[in-house]
N, C-alpha and C positions, 0 to 999 in steps of 0.2 A: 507409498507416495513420499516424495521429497520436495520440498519446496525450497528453492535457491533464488532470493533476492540480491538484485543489485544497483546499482546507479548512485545510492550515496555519497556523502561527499561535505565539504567545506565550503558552504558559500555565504556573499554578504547578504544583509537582506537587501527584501527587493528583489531579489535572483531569482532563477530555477531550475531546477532538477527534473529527471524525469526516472522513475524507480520501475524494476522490472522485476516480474517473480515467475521465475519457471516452475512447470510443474508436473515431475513424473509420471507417469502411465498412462494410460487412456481414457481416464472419468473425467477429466479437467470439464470438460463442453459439457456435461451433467451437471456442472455444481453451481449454485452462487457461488461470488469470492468477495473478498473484502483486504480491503490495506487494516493494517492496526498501527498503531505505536506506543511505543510505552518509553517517557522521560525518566530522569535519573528520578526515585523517590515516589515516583507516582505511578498509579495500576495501568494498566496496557486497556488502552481504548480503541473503538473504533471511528475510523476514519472516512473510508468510502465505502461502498456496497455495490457490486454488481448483478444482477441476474445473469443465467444463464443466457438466456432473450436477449440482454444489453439494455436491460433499467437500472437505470441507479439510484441511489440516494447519496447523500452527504452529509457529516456532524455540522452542526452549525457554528463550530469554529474554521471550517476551511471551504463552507460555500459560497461559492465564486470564485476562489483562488484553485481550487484544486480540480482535474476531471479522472477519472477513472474509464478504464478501456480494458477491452478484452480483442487474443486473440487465438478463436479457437485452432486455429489449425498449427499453431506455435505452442499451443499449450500454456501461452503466457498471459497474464494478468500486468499491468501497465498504472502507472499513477502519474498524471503529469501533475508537475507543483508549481504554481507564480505565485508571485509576491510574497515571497517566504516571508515571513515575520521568527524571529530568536523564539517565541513560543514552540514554532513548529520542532525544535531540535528534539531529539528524540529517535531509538532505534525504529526502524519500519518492519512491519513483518507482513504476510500474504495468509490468507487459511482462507477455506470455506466459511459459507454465511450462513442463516447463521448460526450453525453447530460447528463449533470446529473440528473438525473430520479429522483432518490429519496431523501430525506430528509437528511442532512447531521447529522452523528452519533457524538457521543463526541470523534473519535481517540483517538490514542496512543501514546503518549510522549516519542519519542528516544532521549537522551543524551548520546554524546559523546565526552568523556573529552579527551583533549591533553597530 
């Protein structure tokens, strides 16, 4: 399995992004998935959580600003982000939820300046 994120980016806050994580082979529609991210200095947390089914959950620093989406027939995992706040800057990464299964991909680098 590979996991390739992307959609990052530079924006003010207030803005938003929309990040995308593909994902090789054919177990993608078997698995929870989940965003993480991990800031300069600080442990890699998570973010959003998908079921397979299409439930989610959310950290309590980005509910209501963030949704999480799945598309099984793309293989791809989706994070849309509003009202970014400079907190959220931070690499983004995809895995399984929540064990992470697979190999972790190079994410995507959200910056959000003040």
């Amino acid at each position: 399995v590979q996991l390739q994120a992307s959609g990052g980016g530079l924006v003010q806050a207030g803005g938003s992004l929309r990040l995308s994580c593909a994902v090789s082979g054919r177990i993608f529609s078997r698995y929870a998935v989940a965003w993480y991210r991990q800031a300069p200095g600080k442990q890699r947390e998570l973010v959003a959580a998908i079921s397979s089914g299409g439930d989610s959950n959310y950290s309590d620093s980005v509910k209501g600003r963030f949704t999480i989406s799945r598309d099984n027939a793309k293989n791809t995992v989706y994070l849309q982000m509003n009202s970014l706040k400079p907190e959220d800057t931070a690499v983004y990464y995809c895995n399984s939820w929540p064990r992470n299964a697979w190999p972790w991909g190079q994410g995507t680098q959200v910056t959000v300046s003040s």
